[in-house]
SESE-584118 format. One record per residue (C-alpha): chain; residue number from 1; x, z, y. Coordinates in Angstrom, 3 decimals. Layout:
<recs>
 chain   n     east       up    north
     A NUM        X        Z        Y
...
</recs>
This chain:
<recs>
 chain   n     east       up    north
     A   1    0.000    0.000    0.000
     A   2    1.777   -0.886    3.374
     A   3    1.530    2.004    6.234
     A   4    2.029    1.256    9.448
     A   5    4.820    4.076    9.705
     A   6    8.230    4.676   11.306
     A   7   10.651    2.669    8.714
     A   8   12.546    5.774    7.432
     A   9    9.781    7.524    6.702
     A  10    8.093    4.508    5.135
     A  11   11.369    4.367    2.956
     A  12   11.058    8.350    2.082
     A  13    7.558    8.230    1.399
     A  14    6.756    4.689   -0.333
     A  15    5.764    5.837   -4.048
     A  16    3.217    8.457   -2.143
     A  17    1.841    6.090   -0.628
     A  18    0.742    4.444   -3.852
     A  19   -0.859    6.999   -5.684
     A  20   -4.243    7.393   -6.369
     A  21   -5.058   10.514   -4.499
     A  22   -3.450    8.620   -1.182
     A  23   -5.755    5.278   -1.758
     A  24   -9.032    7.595   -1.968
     A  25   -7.634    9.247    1.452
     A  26   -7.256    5.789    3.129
     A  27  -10.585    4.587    2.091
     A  28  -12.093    7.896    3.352
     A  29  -10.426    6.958    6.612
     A  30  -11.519    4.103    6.856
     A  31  -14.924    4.944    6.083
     A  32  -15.001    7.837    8.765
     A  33  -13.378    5.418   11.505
     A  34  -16.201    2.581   10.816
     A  35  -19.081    5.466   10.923
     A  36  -17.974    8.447   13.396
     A  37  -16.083    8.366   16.547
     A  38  -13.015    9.808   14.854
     A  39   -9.752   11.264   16.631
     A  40   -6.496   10.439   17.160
     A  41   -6.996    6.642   17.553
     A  42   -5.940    4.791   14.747
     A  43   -2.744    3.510   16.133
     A  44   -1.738    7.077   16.757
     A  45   -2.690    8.804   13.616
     A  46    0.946    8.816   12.315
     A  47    2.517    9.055   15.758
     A  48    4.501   12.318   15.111
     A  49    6.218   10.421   12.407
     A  50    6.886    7.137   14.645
     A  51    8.711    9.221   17.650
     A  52   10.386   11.695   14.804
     A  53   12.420    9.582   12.302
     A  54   13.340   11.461    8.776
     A  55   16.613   10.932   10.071
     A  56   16.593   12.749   13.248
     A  57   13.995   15.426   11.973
     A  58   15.531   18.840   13.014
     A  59   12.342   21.204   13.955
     A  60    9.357   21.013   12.606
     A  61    5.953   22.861   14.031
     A  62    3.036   22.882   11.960
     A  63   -0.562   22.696   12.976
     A  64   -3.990   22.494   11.353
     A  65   -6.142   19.125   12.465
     A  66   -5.854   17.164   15.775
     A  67   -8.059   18.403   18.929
     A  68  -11.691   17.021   18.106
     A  69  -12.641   16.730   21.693
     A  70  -12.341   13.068   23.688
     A  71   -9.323   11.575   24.602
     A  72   -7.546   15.037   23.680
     A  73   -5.401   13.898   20.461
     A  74   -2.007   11.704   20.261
     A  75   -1.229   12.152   16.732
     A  76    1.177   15.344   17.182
     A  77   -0.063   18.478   16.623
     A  78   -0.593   20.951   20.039
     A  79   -0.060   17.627   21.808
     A  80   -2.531   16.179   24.525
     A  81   -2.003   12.367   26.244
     A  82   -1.287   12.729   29.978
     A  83   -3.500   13.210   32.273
     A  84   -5.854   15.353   29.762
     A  85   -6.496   19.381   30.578
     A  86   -4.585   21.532   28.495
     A  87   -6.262   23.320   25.609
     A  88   -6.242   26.940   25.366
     A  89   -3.347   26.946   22.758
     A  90   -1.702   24.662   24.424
     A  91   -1.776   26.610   27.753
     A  92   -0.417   29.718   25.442
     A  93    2.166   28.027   23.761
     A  94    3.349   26.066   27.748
     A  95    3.250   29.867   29.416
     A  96    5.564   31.751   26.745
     A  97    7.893   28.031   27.530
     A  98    7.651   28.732   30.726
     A  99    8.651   32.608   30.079
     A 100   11.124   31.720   27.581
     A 101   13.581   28.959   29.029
     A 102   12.464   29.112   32.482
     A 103   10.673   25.722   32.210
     A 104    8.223   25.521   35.274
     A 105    4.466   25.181   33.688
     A 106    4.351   21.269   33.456
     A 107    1.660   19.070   34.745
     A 108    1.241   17.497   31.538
     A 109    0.833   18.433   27.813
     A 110    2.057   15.518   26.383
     A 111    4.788   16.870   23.980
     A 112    6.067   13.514   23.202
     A 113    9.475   14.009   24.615
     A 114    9.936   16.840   21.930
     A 115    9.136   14.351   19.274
     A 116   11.438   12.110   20.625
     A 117   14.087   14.355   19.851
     A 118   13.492   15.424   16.534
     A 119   11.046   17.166   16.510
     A 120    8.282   16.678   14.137
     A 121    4.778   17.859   15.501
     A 122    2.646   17.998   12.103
     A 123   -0.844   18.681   11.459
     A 124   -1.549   19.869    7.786
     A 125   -4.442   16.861    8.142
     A 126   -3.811   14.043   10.592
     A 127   -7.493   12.651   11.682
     A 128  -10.523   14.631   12.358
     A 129  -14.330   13.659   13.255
     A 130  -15.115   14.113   16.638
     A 131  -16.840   17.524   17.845
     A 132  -16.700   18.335   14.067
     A 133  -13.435   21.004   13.513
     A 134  -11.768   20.531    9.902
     A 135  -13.993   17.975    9.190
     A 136  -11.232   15.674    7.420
     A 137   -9.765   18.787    5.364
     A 138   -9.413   18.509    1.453
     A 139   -9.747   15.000    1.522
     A 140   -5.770   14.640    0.783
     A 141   -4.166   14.907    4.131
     A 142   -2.862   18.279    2.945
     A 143   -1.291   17.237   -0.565
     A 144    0.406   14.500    1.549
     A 145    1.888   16.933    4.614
     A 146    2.774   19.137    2.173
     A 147    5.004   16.369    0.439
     A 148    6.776   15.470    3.235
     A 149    7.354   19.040    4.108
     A 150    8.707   19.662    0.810
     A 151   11.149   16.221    1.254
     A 152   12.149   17.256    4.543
     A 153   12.936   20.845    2.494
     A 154   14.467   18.725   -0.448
     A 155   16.488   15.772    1.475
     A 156   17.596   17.832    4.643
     A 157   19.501   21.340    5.538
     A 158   19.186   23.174    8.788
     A 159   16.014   22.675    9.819
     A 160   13.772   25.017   12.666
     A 161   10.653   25.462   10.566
     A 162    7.983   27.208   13.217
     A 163    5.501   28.792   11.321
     A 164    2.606   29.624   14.098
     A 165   -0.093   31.764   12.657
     A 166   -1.491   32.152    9.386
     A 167   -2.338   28.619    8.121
     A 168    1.481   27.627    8.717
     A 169    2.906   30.718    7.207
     A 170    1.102   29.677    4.391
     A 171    4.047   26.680    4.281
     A 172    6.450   29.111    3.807
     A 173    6.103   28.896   -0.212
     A 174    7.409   25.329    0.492
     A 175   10.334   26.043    2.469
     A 176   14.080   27.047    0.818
     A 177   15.078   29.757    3.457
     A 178   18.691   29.181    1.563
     A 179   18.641   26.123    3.348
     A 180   16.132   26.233    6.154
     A 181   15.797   28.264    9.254
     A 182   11.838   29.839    9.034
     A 183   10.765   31.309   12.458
     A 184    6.985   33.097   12.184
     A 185    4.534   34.465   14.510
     A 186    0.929   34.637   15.716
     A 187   -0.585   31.533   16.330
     A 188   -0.975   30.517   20.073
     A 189   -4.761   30.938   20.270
     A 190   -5.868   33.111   22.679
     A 191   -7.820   35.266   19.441
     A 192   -4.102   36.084   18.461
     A 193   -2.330   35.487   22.445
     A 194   -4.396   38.158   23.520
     A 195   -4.083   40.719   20.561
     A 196   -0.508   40.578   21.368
     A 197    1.022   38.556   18.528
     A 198    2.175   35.239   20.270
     A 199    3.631   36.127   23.877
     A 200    7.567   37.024   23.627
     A 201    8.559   35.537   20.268
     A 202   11.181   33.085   22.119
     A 203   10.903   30.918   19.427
     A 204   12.111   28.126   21.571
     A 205   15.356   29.427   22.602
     A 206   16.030   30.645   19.091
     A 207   15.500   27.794   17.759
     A 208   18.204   26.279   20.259
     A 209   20.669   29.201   18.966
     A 210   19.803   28.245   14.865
     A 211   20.835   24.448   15.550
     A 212   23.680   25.222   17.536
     A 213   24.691   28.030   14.918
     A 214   24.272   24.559   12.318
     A 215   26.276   22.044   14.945
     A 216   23.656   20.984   16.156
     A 217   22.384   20.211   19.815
     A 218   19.501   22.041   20.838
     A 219   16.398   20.307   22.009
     A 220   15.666   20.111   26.107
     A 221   12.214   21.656   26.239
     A 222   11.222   21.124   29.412
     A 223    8.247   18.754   30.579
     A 224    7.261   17.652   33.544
</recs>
């Protein structure tokens, strides 16, 4: 089955691509897309792995299922296009940025230019219907994230895994802390924000120390 998908990952990820589970997920798809206004368009449902190549991979932040509101998803997970209001978790996750590294609170939310430099902004499950929340769960989108997390684990040594809330720590199982950096807290919400388990975990500074610990450069967080 061809996938319109970043060619390294395409390489990594070809024999998935051909099983039965991952046909029955793109005929879902496909079926949701012709029926239901679905989100992220469908030239942007595997845009975390286009601007992240397997090769450059070096963080990786997992989420749940895209933003199910209009205009609001990109294809990477926390993400909004420009232009778009930020999101509650969003807003938590730019303020403890802001906090952290001393990035001013940026116009947009657009977390592209993270992606571009390695790193990988996964939902668990890549489309959702619109105004409909988990909608496109256990319908295979998790047996395939879960795959390419383990590969990433497998192929690859010292990467950031951020584990934000429950549903990512669940990941952890996945992950070879051996290898791997694992950082964990609350997730961004303001359910969890507010409770006091997301505000002051640093997580993007630390991850800056783990790669440079591993020789390699840290990621520029700051947005505009």
């Amino acid at each position: 089955m061809d996938v319109d998908i970043e060619n390294s990952w395409k390489n990594h990820l070809i024999e998935e691509f051909e099983k039965p589970y991952f046909q029955n997920l793109v005929n879902f798809v496909k079926y949701e897309y012709s029926n239901h206004t679905c989100y992220p368009k469908g030239k942007d449902i595997f845009n975390a792995f286009n601007h992240c190549p397997f090769d450059k991979t070096k963080v990786v932040i997992i989420g749940q299922d895209p933003y199910h509101g209009p205009n609001q998803a990109n294809g990477l997970c926390f993400s909004v296009k420009d232009g778009i209001s930020h999101p509650p978790s969003l807003r938590n996750i730019l303020i403890e940025l802001e906090n952290d590294v001393n990035n001013a609170y940026p116009k947009s939310g657009n977390l592209m230019a993270w992606a571009d430099q390695g790193v990988l902004l996964l939902n668990a499950t890549l489309t959702v219907r619109a105004h409909n929340a988990r909608s496109h769960q256990r319908q295979g989108w998790e047996q395939f994230t879960d795959h390419v997390i383990k590969l990433l684990n497998d192929k690859k040594d010292n990467i950031v895994f951020l584990l934000w809330g429950g549903y990512a720590k669940k990941k952890k199982k996945l992950i070879d802390h051996q290898k791997h950096f694992i950082l964990e807290t609350g997730h961004p919400s303001p359910l969890s924000a507010n409770r006091g388990y997301w505000f002051g975990n640093k997580h993007f500074s630390k991850t800056n120390s783990l790669l440079q610990q591993a020789g390699l450069s840290g990621v520029e967080w700051s947005l505009k």
